[in-house]
C-alpha positions in Angstrom: 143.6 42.7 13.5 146.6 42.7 15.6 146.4 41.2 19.5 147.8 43.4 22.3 146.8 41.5 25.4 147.2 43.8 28.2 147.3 40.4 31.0 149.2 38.9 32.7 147.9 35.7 32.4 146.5 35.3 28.8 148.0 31.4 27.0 150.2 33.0 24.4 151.6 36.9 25.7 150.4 37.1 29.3 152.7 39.2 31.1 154.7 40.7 27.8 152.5 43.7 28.0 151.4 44.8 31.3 153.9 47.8 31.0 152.3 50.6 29.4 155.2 51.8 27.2 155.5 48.1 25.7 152.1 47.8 25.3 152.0 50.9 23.5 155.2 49.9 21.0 154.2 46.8 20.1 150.6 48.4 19.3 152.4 50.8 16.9 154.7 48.0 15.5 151.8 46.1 14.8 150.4 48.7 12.9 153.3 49.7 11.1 153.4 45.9 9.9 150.0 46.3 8.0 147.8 45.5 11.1 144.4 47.7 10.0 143.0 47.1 13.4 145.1 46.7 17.0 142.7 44.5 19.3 143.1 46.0 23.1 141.8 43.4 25.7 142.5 43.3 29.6 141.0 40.1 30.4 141.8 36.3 29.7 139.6 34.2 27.8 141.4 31.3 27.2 140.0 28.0 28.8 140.2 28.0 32.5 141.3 31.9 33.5 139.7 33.3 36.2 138.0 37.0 35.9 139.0 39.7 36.9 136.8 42.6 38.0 135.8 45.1 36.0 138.1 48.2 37.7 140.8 46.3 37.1 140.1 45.7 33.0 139.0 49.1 32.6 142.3 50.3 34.1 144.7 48.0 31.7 142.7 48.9 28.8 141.6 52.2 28.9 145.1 54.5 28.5 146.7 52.0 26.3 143.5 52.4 23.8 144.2 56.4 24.7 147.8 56.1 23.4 147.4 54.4 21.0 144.6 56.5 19.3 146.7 59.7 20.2 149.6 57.7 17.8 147.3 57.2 15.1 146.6 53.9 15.6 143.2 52.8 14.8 142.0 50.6 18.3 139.5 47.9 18.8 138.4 46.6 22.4 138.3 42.9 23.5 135.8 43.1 26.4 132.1 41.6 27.5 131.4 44.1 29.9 129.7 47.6 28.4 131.0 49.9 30.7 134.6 49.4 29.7 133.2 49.1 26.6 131.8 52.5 26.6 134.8 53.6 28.4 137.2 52.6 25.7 135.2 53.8 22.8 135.3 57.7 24.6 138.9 56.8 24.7 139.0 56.5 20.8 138.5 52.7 20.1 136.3 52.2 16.9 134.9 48.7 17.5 134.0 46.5 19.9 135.4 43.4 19.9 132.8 41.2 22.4 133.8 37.0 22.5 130.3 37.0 24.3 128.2 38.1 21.4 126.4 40.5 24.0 125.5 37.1 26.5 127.2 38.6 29.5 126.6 41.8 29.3 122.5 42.5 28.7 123.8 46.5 28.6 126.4 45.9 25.8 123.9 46.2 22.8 122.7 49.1 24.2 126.3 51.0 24.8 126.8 49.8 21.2 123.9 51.3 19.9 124.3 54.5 21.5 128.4 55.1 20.4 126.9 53.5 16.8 130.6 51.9 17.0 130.8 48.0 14.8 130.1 45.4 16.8 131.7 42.2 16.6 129.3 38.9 17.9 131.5 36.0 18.2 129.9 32.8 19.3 129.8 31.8 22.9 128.2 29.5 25.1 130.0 30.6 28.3 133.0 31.9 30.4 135.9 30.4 30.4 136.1 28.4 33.4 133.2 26.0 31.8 133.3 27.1 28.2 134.9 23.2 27.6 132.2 21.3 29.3 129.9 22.9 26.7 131.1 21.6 23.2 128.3 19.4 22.3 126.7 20.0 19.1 124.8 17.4 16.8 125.8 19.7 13.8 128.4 22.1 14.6 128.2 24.5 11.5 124.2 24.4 11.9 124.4 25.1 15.2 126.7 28.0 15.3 125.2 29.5 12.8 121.7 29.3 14.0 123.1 30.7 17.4 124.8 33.6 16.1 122.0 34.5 13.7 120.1 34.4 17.2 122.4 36.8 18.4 122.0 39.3 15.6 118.4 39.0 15.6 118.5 40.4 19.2 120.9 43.4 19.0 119.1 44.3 16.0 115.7 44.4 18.3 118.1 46.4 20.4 119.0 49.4 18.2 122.0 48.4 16.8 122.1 48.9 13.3 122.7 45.9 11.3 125.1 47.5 9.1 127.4 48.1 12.2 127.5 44.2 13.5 130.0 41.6 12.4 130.5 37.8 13.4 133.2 35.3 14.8 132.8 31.6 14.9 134.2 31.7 18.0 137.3 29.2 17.5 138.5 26.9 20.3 135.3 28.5 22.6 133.3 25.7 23.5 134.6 24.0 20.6 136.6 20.8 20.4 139.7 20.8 17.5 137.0 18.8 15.4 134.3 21.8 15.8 137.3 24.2 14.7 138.7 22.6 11.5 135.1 22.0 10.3 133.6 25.5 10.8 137.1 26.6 9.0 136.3 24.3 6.4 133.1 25.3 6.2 133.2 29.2 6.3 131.3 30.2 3.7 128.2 29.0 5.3 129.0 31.9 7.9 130.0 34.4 4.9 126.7 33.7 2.9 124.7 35.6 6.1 125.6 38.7 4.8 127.7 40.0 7.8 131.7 40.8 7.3 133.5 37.3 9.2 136.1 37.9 11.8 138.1 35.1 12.2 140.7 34.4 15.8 142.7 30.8 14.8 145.8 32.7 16.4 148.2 30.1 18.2 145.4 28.5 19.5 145.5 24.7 21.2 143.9 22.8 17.8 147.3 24.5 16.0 149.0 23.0 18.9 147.6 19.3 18.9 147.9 19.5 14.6 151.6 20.1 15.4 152.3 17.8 18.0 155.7 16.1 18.6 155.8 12.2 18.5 154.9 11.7 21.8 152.2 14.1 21.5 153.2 17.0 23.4 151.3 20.1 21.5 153.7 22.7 19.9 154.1 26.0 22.1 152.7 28.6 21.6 155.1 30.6 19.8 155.8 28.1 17.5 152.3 28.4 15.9 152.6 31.1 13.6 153.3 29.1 10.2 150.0 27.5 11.3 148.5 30.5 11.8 149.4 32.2 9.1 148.2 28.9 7.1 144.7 29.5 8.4 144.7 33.1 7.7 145.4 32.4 3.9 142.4 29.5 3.9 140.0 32.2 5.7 141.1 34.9 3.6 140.1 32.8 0.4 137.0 31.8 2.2 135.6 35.5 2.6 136.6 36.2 5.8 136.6 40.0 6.8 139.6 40.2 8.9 142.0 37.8 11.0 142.8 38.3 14.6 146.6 37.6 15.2 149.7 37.8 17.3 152.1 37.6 14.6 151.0 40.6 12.1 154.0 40.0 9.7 153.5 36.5 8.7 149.9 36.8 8.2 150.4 39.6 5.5 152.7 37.9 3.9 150.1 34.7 3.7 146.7 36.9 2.7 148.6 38.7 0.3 149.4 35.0 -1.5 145.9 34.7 -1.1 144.9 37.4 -2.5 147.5 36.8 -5.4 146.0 33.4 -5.8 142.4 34.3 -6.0 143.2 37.4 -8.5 144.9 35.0 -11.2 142.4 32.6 -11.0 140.1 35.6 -12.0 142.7 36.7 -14.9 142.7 33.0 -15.9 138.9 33.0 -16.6 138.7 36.3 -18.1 142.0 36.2 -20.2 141.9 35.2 -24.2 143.2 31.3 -24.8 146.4 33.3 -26.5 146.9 35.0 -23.6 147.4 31.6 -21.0 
């Protein structure tokens, strides 16, 4: 899943693609680099942004999620709020990508059910100007995963077929870089639920801190995709579903090793003593 933030303020891209016609490039180069899904969002939810209203989302998102379908480009939307939700999805997106897990929006489960579109439910415990301040958990993996279980358990009661609804562990929300490496490490109790695992490590501040220089300024932003592309590789052999990232080409190139990895360990089990 390839990240086209149409912001101007989000921590890695804000700004790059507020023009329509870059926005709309870089959604087709993504693609074009192996991306299955380009994720289409109009909102910052990196610690601390401030929202916007919901005009002004629906109005970044909406014709870039129209162009891009018209190019062939299979669109996912990054939004809590159901009405651009539903908006994008009549303008050809094919998932809903909601960092909220339906918690602020009480209409989204119901749009969902009605366009019968997937439904990703990442976990949350608020917006981003106090998501921080709420990162206390006795046992992190527990907790998530009793929380997003409690998520599914109420768009299931609201139509939305189970089938249709995927989860995030919601990385670096309301997390500290402690609660990040251990739901990482411990994926599979997430995987073992039964839902496909979306997975968002991309470039975000726990890369940063992990790559620190020696007087402990975080690496940049843009200087987090061999990180990123690390993490992808781990998730991949953990289960995960999908990956949400900026940097499409480095994360193919890591999944695919992955994937290489975890298919001659397979051979290796099943081939004849001769044959190793």
């Amino acid at each position: 899943m390839g990240i086209l933030n149409v912001t101007p303020d989000s921590f890695s891209d804000g700004g790059r693609y507020l023009d329509r016609s870059h926005a709309i490039a870089h959604g087709v180069a993504m693609r074009d680099a192996g991306a299955d899904l380009v994720d289409v969002g109009g909102e910052s939810t990196r610690p601390g942004a401030e929202r916007v209203d919901a005009a002004t989302e629906r109005d970044r998102v909406v014709p870039v999620v129209r162009e891009l379908t018209a190019a062939g480009v299979r669109v996912s939307v990054d939004t809590t709020r159901s009405e651009v939700a539903r908006a994008a999805v009549e303008a050809g997106a094919v998932l809903v990508n909601d960092v909220s897990g339906g918690l602020a929006d009480a209409r989204m489960a119901a749009v969902v059910a009605e366009t019968r579109v997937p439904w990703v439910l990442m976990h949350w415990r608020g917006h981003s100007a106090t998501m921080q301040q709420l990162a206390g958990y006795e046992d992190v993996i527990g907790e998530v995963r009793a929380e997003l279980v409690a998520r599914v358990d109420h768009a299931v009661l609201a139509g939305v077929d189970p089938d249709r609804i995927l989860l995030d562990p919601g990385l670096g929300f309301a997390k500290t870089a402690a609660h990040n490496w251990a739901l990482l490490r411990r994926l599979d109790v997430l995987v073992a639920l039964g839902f496909p695992v979306l997975v968002g490590a991309s470039r975000k501040r726990f890369l940063g801190d992990l790559l620190a220089d020696s007087d402990g300024t975080p690496r940049p932003p843009a200087g987090r995709d061999v990180a990123t592309a690390a993490v992808s590789a781990l998730a991949a052999n953990a289960g995960a579903w999908g990956i949400r990232v900026h940097d499409v080409d480095s994360t193919m190139d890591a999944v695919a090793v992955a994937a290489a990895c975890r298919l001659g360990a397979s051979r290796a089990r099943t081939s004849p003593e001769g044959d190793r």
